[in-house]
C-alpha positions as CSV (number, residue, x, y, z in Angstrom):
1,X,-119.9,-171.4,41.2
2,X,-118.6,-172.7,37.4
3,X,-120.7,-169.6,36.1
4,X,-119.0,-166.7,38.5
5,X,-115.6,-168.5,38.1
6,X,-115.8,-168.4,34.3
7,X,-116.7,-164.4,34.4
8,X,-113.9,-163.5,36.7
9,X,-111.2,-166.0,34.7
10,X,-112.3,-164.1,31.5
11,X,-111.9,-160.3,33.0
12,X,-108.7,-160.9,33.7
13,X,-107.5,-163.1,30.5
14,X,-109.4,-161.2,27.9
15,X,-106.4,-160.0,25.5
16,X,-107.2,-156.7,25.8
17,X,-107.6,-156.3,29.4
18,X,-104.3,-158.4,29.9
19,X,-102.5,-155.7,27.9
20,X,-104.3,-153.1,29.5
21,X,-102.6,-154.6,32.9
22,X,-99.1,-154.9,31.0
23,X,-99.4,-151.1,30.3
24,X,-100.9,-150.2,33.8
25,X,-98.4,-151.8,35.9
26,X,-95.7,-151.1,33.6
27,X,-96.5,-147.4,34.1
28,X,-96.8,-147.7,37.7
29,X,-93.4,-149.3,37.8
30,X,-91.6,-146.2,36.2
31,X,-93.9,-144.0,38.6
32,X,-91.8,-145.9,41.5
33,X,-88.7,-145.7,39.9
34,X,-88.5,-149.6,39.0
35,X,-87.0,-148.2,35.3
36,X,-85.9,-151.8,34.4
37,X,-88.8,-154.0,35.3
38,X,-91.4,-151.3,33.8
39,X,-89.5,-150.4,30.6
40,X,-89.9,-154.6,30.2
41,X,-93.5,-154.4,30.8
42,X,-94.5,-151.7,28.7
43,X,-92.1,-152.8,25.8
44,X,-93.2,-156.6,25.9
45,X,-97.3,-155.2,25.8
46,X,-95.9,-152.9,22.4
47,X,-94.6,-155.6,21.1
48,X,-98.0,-157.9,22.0
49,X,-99.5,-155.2,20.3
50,X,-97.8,-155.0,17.3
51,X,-98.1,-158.7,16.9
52,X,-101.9,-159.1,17.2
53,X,-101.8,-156.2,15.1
54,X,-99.4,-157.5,12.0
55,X,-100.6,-161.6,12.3
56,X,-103.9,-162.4,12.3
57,X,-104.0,-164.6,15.1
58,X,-107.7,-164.7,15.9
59,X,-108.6,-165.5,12.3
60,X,-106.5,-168.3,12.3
61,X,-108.6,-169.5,15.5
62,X,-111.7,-168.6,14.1
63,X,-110.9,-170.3,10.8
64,X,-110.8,-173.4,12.1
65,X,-113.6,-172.8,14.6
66,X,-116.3,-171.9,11.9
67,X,-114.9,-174.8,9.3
68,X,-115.9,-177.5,12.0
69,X,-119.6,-178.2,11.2
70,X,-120.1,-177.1,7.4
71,X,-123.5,-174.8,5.7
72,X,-126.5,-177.1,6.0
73,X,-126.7,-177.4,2.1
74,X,-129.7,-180.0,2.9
75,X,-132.2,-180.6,5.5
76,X,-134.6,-183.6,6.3
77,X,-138.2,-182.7,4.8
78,X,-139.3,-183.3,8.5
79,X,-138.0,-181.0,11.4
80,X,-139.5,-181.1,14.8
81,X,-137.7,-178.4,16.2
82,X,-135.7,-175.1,15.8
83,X,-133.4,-173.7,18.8
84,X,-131.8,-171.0,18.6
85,X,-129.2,-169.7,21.4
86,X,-129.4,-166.3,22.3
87,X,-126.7,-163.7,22.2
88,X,-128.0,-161.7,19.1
89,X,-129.1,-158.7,21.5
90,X,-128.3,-156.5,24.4
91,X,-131.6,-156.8,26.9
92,X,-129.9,-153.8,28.7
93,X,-130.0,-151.2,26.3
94,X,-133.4,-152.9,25.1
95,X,-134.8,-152.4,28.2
96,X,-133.4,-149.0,28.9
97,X,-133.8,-147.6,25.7
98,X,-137.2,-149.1,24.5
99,X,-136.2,-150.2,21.2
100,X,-135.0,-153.7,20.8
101,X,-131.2,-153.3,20.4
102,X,-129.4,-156.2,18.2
103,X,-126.0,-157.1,18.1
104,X,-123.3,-158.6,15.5
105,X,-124.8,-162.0,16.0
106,X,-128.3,-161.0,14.3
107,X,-128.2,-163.6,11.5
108,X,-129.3,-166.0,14.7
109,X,-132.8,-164.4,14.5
110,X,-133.1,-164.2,10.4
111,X,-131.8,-167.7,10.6
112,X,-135.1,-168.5,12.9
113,X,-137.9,-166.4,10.9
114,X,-136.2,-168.3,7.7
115,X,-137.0,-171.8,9.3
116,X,-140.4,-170.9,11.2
117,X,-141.3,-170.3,7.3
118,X,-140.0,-173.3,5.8
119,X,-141.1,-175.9,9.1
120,X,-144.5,-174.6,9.5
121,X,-144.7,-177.3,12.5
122,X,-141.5,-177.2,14.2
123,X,-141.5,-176.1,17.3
124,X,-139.8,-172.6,17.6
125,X,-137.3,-172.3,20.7
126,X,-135.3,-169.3,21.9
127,X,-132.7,-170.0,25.1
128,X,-131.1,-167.4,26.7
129,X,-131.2,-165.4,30.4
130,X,-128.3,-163.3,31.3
131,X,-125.1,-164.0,30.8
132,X,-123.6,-161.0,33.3
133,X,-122.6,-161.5,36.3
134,X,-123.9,-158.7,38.1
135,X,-127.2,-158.4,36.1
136,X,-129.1,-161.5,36.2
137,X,-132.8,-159.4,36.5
138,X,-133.4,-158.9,33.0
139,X,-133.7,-161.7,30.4
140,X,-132.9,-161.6,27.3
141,X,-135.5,-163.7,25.1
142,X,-138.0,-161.5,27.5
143,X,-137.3,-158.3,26.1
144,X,-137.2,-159.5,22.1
145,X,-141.3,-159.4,21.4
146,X,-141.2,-156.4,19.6
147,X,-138.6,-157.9,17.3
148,X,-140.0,-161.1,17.2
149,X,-143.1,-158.9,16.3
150,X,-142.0,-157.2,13.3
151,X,-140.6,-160.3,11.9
152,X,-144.0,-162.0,12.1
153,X,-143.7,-164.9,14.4
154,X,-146.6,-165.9,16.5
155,X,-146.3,-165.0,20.1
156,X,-147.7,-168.3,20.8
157,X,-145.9,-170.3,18.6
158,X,-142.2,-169.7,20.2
159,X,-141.2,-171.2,23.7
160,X,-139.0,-169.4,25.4
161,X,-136.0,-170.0,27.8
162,X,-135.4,-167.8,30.1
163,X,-133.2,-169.2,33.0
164,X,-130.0,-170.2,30.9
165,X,-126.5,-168.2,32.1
166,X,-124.1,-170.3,29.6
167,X,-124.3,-172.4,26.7
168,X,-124.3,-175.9,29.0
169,X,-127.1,-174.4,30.7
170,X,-128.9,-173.6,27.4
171,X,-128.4,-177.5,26.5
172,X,-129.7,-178.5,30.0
173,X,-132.3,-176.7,30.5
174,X,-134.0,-176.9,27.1
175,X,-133.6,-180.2,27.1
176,X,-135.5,-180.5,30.6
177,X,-138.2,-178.5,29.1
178,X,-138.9,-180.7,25.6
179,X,-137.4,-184.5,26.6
180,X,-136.6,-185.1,22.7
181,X,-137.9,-188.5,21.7
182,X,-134.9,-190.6,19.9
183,X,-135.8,-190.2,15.9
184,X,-136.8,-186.4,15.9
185,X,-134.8,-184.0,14.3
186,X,-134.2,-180.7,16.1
187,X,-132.2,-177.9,14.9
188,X,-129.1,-176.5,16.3
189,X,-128.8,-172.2,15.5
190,X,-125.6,-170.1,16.6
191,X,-122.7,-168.7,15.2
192,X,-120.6,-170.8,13.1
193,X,-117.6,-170.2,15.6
194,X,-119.4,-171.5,18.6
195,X,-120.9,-174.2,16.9
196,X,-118.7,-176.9,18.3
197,X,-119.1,-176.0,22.0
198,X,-123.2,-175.7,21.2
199,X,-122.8,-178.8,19.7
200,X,-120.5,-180.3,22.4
201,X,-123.1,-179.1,25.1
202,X,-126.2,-180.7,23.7
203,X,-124.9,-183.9,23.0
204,X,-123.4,-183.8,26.3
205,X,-127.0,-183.8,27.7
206,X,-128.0,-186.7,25.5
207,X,-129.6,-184.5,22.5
208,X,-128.1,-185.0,19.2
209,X,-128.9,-182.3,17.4
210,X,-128.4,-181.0,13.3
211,X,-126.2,-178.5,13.1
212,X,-127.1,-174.7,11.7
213,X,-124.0,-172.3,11.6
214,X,-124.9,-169.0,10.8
215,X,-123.3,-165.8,11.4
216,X,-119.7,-166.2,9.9
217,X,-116.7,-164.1,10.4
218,X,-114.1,-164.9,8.4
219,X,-114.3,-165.3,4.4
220,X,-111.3,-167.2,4.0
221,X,-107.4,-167.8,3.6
222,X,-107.2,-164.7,2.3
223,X,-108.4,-163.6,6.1
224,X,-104.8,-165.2,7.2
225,X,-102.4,-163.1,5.6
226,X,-100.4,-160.5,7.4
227,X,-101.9,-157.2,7.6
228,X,-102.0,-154.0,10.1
229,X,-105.5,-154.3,12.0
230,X,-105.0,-153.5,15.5
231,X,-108.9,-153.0,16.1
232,X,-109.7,-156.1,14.2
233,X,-107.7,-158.4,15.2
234,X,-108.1,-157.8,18.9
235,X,-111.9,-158.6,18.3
236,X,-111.1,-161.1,16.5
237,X,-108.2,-162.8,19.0
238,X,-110.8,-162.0,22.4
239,X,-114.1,-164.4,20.4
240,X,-111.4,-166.8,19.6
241,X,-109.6,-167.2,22.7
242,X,-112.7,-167.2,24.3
243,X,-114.0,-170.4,22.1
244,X,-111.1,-172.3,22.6
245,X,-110.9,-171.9,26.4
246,X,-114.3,-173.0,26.6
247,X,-113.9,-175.5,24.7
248,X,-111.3,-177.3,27.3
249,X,-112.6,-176.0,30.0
250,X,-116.0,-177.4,29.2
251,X,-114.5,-180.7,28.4
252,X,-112.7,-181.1,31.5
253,X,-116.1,-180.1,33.6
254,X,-117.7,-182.2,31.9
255,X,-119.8,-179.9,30.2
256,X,-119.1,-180.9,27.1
257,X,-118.7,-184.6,24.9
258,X,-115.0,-183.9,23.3
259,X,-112.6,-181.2,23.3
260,X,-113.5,-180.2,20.1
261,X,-116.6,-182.1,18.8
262,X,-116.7,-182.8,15.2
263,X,-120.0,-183.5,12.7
264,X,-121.6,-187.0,13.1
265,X,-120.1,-189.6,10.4
């Protein structure tokens, strides 16, 4: 229920498609003569625009997303386990195309092959199902062998997750599957910006976990300043409104150990 209720909610609150509906029933007003109302509509979703546009509004939520948990400059010399949460591939064009097809979110994987190298030992996890609501047949850690492959990491060597639909069910489930014993040390992988829901999840579940943000967006201040990038910051403002909805929406499920989980003291 949590999982088709969070698919609808975003349809209709992702930025774009809200302004898509500004424009649509703005147009539709001045089709039936309502001049007033749909002069409003289409001018306030110009000025929306204009403003994502001009101030970078998703950077600034991404900023302080990705500065949560910090680089892992050092590591303990003994790691246990590496999991890293899918989302670094589309299994429908994989599967449809026959050619594994990554996304934006590929430093995930380089992030893994790096760490299989340097833990020999460590157990190598991938978590990750389907996260669409209407296509819940094909997996996605099931379609990246080719990948995994070409990057030289043993078949046999990485578990796999397969039944996972969101990132509290990544937690969950993995943790069903390997019942950490207090004292090991696992690694966390994902993007830097949803580290602290990851992180939030896990711990959640009872698995405290290291922290390994990869895959960063923003470079710095100088990504706050004003500007003209429409395109940009549109992507931008839809993965950071996204984070931070999920991040109190998570919390007040239960889903997750604080609004907005910080790195262990």
């Amino acid at each position: 229920m949590f999982f088709t209720a969070s698919k609808v909610f975003w349809m209709i609150a992702n930025p774009g498609n809200l302004l898509l509906i500004l424009f649509m029933i703005g147009m539709l007003a001045l089709i039936m003569r309502a001049w007033r109302f749909g002069r409003r509509l289409i001018g306030l979703a110009v000025v929306l625009s204009l403003m994502i546009a001009i101030v970078p509004i998703g950077n600034h939520l991404l900023y302080k997303l990705e500065n949560r948990f910090p680089v892992q400059v050092k590591l303990p010399e003994q790691i246990d386990g590496v999991i890293v949460l899918g989302g670094f591939s589309n299994q429908f064009v994989t599967k449809a195309r026959g050619q594994v097809a990554l996304n934006g979110a590929v430093e995930r994987l380089i992030a893994l092959v790096s760490l299989s190298k340097r833990y020999p030992r460590a157990k190598l996890v991938l978590t990750g199902g389907s996260g669409d609501l209407f296509r819940q047949n094909v997996k996605e850690v099931e379609t990246l062998g080719p990948v995994l492959n070409v990057f030289g990491l043993q078949k046999e060597r990485i578990v796999l997750e397969k039944n996972s639909r969101n990132t509290f069910e990544n937690a969950k489930f993995t943790y069903e599957k390997f019942k950490p014993k207090k004292g090991q040390n696992w690694l966390l992988v994902t993007s830097a910006f949803h580290m602290p829901r990851a992180v939030g999840s896990f711990r959640k579940v009872g698995w405290s976990v290291i922290p390994y943000p990869v895959d960063f967006n923003i470079e710095g201040k100088k990504d706050l300043e004003l500007g003209f990038n429409f395109i940009g910051g549109i992507g931008a403002l839809n993965k950071g409104m996204h984070e931070w909805i999920g991040l109190f929406v998570y919390r007040l499920m239960e889903r997750s150990e604080s609004i907005f989980p910080a790195p262990d003291k």
